[in-house]
C-alpha positions in Angstrom: 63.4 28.1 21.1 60.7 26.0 22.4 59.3 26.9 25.9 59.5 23.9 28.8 56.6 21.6 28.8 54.3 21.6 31.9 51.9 18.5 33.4 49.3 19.2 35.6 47.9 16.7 37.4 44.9 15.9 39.1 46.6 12.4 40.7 45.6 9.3 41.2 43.9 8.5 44.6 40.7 6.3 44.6 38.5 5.9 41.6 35.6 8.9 41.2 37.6 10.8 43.9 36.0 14.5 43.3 38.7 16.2 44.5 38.2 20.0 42.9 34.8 20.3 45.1 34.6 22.2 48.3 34.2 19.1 49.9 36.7 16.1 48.1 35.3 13.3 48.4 33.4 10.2 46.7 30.0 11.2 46.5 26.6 9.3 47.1 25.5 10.6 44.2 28.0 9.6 42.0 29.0 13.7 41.5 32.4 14.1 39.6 33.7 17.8 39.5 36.3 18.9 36.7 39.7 19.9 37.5 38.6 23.2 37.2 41.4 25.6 38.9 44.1 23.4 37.6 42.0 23.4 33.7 42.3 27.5 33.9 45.8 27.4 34.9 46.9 24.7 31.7 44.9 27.6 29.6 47.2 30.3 30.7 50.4 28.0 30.0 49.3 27.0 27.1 48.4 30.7 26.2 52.1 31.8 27.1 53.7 29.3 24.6 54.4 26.6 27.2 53.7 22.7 26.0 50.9 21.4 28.5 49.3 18.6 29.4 46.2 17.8 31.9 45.9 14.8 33.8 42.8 14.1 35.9 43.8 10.3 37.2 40.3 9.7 39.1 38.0 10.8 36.6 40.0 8.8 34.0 41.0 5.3 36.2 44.4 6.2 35.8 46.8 4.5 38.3 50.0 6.1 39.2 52.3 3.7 36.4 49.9 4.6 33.9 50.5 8.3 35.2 54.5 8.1 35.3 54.1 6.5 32.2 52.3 9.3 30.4 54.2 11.7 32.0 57.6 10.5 31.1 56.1 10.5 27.8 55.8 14.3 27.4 58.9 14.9 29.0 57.8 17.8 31.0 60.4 19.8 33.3 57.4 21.0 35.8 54.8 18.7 36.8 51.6 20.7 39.2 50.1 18.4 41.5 46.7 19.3 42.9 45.9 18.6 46.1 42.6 18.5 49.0 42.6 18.1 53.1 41.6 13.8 52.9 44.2 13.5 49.8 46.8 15.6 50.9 48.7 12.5 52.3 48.5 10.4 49.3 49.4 13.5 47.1 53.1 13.8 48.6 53.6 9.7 47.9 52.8 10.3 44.3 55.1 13.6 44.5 57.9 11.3 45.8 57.6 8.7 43.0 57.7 11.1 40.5 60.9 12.9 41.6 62.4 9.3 42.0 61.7 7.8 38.3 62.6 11.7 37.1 64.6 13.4 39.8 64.9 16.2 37.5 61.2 17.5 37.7 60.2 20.9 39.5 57.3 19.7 41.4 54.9 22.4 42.8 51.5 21.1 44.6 48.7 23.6 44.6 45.0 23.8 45.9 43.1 24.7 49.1 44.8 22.7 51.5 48.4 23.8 50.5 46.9 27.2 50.5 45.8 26.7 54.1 49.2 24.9 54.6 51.9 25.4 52.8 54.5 25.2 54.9 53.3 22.0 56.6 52.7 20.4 53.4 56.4 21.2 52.6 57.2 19.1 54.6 55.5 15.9 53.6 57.6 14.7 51.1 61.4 16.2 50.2 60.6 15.5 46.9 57.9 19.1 46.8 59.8 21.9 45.1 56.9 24.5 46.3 53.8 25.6 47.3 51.5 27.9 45.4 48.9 30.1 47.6 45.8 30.9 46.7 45.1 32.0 43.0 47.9 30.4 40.9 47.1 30.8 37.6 49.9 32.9 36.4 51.8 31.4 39.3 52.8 28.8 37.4 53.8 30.6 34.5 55.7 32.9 36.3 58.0 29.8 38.0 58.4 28.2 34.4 59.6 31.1 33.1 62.6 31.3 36.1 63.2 27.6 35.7 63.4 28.6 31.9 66.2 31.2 32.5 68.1 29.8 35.8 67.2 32.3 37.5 65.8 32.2 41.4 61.9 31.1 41.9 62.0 33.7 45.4 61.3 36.4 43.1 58.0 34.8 42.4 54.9 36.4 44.3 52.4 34.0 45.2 54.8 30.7 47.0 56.2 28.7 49.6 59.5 26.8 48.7 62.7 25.7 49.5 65.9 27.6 49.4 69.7 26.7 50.6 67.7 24.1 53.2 65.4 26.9 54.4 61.3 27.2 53.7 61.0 30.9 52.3 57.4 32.5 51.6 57.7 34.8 49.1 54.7 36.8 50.0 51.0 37.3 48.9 50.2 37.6 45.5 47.8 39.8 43.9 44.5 38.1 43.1 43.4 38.2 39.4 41.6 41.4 38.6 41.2 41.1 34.8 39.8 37.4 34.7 38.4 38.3 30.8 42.2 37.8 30.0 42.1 34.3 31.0 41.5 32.2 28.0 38.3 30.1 28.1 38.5 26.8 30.2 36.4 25.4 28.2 39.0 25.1 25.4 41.0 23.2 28.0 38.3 20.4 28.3 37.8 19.9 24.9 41.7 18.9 24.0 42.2 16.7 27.1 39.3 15.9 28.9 36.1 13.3 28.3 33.1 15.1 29.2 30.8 12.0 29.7 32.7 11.6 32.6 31.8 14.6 34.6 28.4 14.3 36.4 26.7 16.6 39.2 23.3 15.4 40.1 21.6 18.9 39.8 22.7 18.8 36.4 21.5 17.3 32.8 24.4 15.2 31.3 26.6 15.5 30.0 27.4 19.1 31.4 30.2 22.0 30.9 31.6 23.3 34.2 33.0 27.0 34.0 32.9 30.2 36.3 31.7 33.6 35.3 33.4 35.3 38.9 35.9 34.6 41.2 35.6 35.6 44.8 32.1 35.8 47.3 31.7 39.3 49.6 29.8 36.8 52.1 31.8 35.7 55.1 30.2 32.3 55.8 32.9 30.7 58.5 32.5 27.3 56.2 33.0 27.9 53.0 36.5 27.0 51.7 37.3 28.7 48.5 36.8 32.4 49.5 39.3 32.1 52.4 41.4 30.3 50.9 42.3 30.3 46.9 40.0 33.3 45.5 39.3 35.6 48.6 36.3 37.9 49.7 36.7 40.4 47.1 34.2 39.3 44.3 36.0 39.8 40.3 34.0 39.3 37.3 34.1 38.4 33.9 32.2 40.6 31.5 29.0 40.0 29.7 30.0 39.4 26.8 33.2 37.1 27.7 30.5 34.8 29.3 28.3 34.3 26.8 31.0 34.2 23.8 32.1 31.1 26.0 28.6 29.7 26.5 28.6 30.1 22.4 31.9 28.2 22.4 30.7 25.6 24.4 27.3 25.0 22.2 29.3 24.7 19.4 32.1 22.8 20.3 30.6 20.2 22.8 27.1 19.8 21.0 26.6 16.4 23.3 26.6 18.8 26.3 23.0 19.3 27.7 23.8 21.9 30.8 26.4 24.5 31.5 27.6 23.9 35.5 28.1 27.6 36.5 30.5 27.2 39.5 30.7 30.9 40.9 30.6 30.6 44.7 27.1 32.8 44.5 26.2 33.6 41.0 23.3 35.4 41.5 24.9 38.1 44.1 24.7 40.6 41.4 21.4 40.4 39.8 22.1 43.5 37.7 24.6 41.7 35.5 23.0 38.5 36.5 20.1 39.9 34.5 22.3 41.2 31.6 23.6 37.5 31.4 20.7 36.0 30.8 19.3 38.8 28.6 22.6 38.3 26.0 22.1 34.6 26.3 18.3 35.4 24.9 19.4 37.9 22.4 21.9 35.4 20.8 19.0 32.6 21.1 21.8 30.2 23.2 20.0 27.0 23.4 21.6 25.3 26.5 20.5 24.2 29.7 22.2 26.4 33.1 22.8 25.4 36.2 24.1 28.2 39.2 25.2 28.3 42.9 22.4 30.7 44.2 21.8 32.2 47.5 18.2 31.9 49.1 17.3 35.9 48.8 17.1 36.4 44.7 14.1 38.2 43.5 11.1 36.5 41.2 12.1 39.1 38.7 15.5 38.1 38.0 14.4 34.2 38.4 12.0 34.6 35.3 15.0 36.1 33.3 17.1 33.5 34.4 14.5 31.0 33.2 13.8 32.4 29.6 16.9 32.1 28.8 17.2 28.5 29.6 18.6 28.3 33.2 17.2 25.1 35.0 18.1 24.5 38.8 19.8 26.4 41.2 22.2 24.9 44.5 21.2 26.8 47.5 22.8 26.4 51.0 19.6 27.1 53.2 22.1 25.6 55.9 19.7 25.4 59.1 16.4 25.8 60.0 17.1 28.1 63.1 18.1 31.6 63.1 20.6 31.5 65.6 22.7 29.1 64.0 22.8 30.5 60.8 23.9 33.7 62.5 27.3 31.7 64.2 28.3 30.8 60.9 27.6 34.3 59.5 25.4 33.1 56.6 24.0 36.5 56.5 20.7 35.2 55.4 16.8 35.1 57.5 14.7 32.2 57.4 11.9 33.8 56.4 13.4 35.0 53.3 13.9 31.5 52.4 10.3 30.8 52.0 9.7 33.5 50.2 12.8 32.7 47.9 11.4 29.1 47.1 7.8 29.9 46.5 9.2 32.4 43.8 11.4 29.9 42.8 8.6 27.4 41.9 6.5 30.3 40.4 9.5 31.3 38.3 9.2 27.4 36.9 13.2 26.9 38.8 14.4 23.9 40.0 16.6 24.1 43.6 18.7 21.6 45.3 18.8 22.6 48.6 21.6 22.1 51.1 21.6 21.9 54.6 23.6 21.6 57.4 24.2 20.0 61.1 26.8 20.1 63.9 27.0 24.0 63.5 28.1 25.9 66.5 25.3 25.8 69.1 23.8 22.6 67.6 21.1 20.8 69.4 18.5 17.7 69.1 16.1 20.6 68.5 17.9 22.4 66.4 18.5 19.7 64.0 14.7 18.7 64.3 14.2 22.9 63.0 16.3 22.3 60.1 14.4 19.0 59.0 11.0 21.2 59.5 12.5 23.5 57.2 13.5 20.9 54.4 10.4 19.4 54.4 8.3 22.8 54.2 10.8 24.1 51.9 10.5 21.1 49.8 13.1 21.3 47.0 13.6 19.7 43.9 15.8 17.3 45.8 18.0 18.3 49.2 21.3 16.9 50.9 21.6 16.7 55.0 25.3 16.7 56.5 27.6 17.0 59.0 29.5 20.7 59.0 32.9 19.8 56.9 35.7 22.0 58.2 38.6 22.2 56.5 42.1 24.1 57.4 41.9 28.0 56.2 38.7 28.4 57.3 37.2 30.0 60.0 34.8 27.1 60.9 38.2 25.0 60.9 39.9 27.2 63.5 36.3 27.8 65.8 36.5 24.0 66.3 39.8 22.9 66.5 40.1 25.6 69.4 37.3 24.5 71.3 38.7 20.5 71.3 35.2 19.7 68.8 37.5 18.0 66.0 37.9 14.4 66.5 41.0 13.6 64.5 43.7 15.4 63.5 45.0 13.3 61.1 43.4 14.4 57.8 43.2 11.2 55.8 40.3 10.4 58.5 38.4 13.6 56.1 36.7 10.6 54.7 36.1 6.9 55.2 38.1 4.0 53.9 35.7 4.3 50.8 36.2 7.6 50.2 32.9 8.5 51.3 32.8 12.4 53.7 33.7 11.6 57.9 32.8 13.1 60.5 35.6 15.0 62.0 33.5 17.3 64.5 31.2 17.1 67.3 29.2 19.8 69.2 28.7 20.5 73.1 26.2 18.3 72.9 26.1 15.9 69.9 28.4 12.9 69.1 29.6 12.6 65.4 27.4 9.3 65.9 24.5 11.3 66.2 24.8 14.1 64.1 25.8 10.9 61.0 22.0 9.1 62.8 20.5 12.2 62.1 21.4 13.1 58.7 20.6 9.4 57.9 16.8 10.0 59.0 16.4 13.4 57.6 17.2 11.8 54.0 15.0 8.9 54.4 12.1 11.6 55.6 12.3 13.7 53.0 12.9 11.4 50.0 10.9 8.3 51.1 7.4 10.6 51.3 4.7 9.3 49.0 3.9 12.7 47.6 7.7 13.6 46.8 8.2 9.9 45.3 5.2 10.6 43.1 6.5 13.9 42.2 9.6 12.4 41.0 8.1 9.5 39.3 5.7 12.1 37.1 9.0 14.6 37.1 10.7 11.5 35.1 8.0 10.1 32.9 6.8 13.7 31.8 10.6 15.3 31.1 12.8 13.2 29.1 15.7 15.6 29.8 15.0 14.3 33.5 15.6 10.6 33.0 19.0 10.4 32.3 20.0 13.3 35.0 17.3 10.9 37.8 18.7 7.6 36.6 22.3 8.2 37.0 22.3 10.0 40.7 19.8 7.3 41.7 21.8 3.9 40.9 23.9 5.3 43.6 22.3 7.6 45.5 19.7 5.0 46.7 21.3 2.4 48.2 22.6 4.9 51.2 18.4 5.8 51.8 18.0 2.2 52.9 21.1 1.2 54.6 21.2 1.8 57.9 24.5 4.0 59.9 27.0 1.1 59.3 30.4 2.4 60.3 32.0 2.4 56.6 29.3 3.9 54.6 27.1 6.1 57.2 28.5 9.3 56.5 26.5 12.3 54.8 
């Protein structure tokens, strides 16, 4: 007997809404993430004999007909909506149309801020069946296969749902140890997804978005994945499951130029970080990399990393004074950042640096610190923004506590555009000011002649540049010159 079929759906919201990323929004830069959590959850369905299909609405212009249209279609019996903090609003409407035009649907939402929430988001919309927490991978399996046989969904670790009227959590489940059994993601893309589509602006295009790891040992109060769906503890894939993927994905998507590593911090272990990059040499992999890093690797491992073809690492530098960085337990000293860039740059790496204001103790000064630090830092490029908190986190609860968050009506997460809000304030800064800032800490560092040359001669000498410079420029560069208009001022 055939098993159920399953949708997942990444739903319709506004066009190029990057909802997967730690921070959902429409980007500046014109980034678009994959559905990546819900991608490795259609591979284990799919793996267990289940029918699937993935939908990613925004990255495809679907509206929500063409959605109920293509769902009604495959006929599924369970349909897994993802969900973010500025979406989750919208994401309960398209759950209620579904159950009306196929009242027979089990309808489970999943993501960070049903992680954070589940309860609450219960409540949204009648018409949500459950709530996954955290990790839910072989959550979803495990309720299809209840559904399958009548039995009750309570006996399924890892959910919030409803039962005889009454919201029941049936506990916390175990986070994935052996993440070697999952099957490749990868595989996933390449039957439903168009890769064009994707873009990050520290990668080349087309690129390949997988993760090697789940979980980060650092507790920085901000960041929303470990504290909410893949936890402190840090799991890993082994060597050779990596690279047979990277192998996969040279083969199968020969367009592709870069491989988007997504770990929260790929480079914590530069043991295996080393033996990585070593397999990738010894199978002579020909493929652009791309990895979240943290500002305290070694010039050692960075040359490995860069024989074997890895490009540009994302590094949250965060703020230029030590204090600061300590309140948001970033675990990390300043002056190990300059010594991390100038081995970066001898190492022949590319960084994108990320840095924060509106941190707890934030001042005019302070700010001004963390602009010194960008501009002697001086990465390949650099983004300046307002602190985003989001329920689950640490940060989240430090502000709402203290009366520093603005709104509490999360659809104000971004503007009407879609473009990142400011939700928080400091002691002593307005979300005015800390939006002026980050506006003149852009046009600072990207408007200097000597990086504008730089970037001219990093185009015209590297034609794997153009494409990757072009793209995040066309809309990148209109927010240098436009001044802190209400709709589109935000970082």
């Amino acid at each position: 007997m055939p098993r159920l079929n399953i949708t997942f759906l990444n739903p319709p919201f506004m066009k190029d809404f990057s909802r997967p990323q730690r921070s959902p929004a429409v980007t500046k830069s014109g980034t678009l993430y994959y559905p990546m959590w819900l991608a490795y959850a259609t591979a284990v369905a799919d793996d267990n004999g289940y029918g699937v299909d993935l939908i990613d609405a925004p990255a495809d212009d679907l509206d929500l007909d063409a959605v109920v249209e293509r769902i009604k279609a495959f006929g599924p019996r369970m349909v897994v909506v993802d969900s973010s903090t500025p979406s989750i609003y919208n994401d309960a409407k398209v759950c209620a149309r579904l159950k009306s035009e196929l009242p027979d649907l089990f309808i489970m939402m999943v993501g960070t801020h049903v992680t954070a929430l589940p309860e609450e988001s219960l409540t949204l919309d009648q018409s949500i069946d459950a709530a996954a927490v955290s990790e839910y991978d072989y959550t979803v399996t495990d309720v299809a296969a209840a559904i399958e046989s009548g039995n009750d969904i309570s006996g399924v670790p890892g959910i919030v749902t409803k039962i005889g009227g009454k919201i029941v959590n049936t506990g916390r489940r175990e986070f994935i140890k052996d993440l070697d059994a999952i099957p490749f993601v990868s595989r996933i893309y390449k039957r439903f997804l168009n890769i064009d589509r994707y873009f990050n602006a520290n990668a080349l295009p087309p690129m390949v978005t997988i993760t090697t790891s789940r979980g980060c040992p650092y507790p920085c109060t901000f960041c929303v994945y470990p504290q909410t769906l893949t936890d402190h503890t840090m799991r890993v894939r082994s060597v050779a499951n990596v690279v047979d993927e990277i192998e996969y994905i040279v083969s199968e998507f020969p367009e592709a130029k870069t491989i988007f590593f997504e770990d929260d911090t790929f480079t914590i272990n530069r043991k295996r970080c080393v033996e990585i990059a070593e397999e990738i040499i010894r199978r002579d992999i020909k493929i652009s990399g791309t990895v979240n890093a943290r500002a305290d690797l070694d010039l050692d491992t960075m040359t490995v990393m860069k024989q074997a073809g890895f490009r540009l690492m994302c590094v949250g530098f965060e703020s230029g004074n030590q204090q600061l960085l300590d309140n948001i337990k970033k675990k990390n000293k300043i002056e190990k950042m300059s010594r991390f860039m100038a081995d970066a740059k001898k190492a022949g790496l590319l960084v994108h640096g990320c840095f924060m204001v509106g941190l707890p103790g934030e001042t005019k000064e302070t700010m001004n610190q963390t602009l010194d630090l960008a501009l002697r830092l001086n990465p390949d490029t650099a983004q300046f923004y307002p602190i985003m908190v989001y329920p689950g986190t640490e940060a989240y609860d430090w502000y709402k506590e203290r009366g520093l968050l603005t709104t509490d009506d999360f659809s104000k997460w971004i503007t009407p555009g879609g473009l990142h809000n400011t939700v928080i304030k400091s002691d002593e800064l307005t979300p005015d000011e800390l939006v002026s800032f980050c506006d003149h800490a852009r046009r600072r560092f990207y408007l200097r002649p000597g990086y504008i040359a730089y970037k001219v001669a990093q185009t015209l000498t590297n034609p794997a540049e153009i494409k990757r410079n072009f793209r995040s420029a066309q809309t990148f560069i209109k927010y240098i010159f436009r001044g802190s208009d209400i709709p589109e001022k935000n970082c």
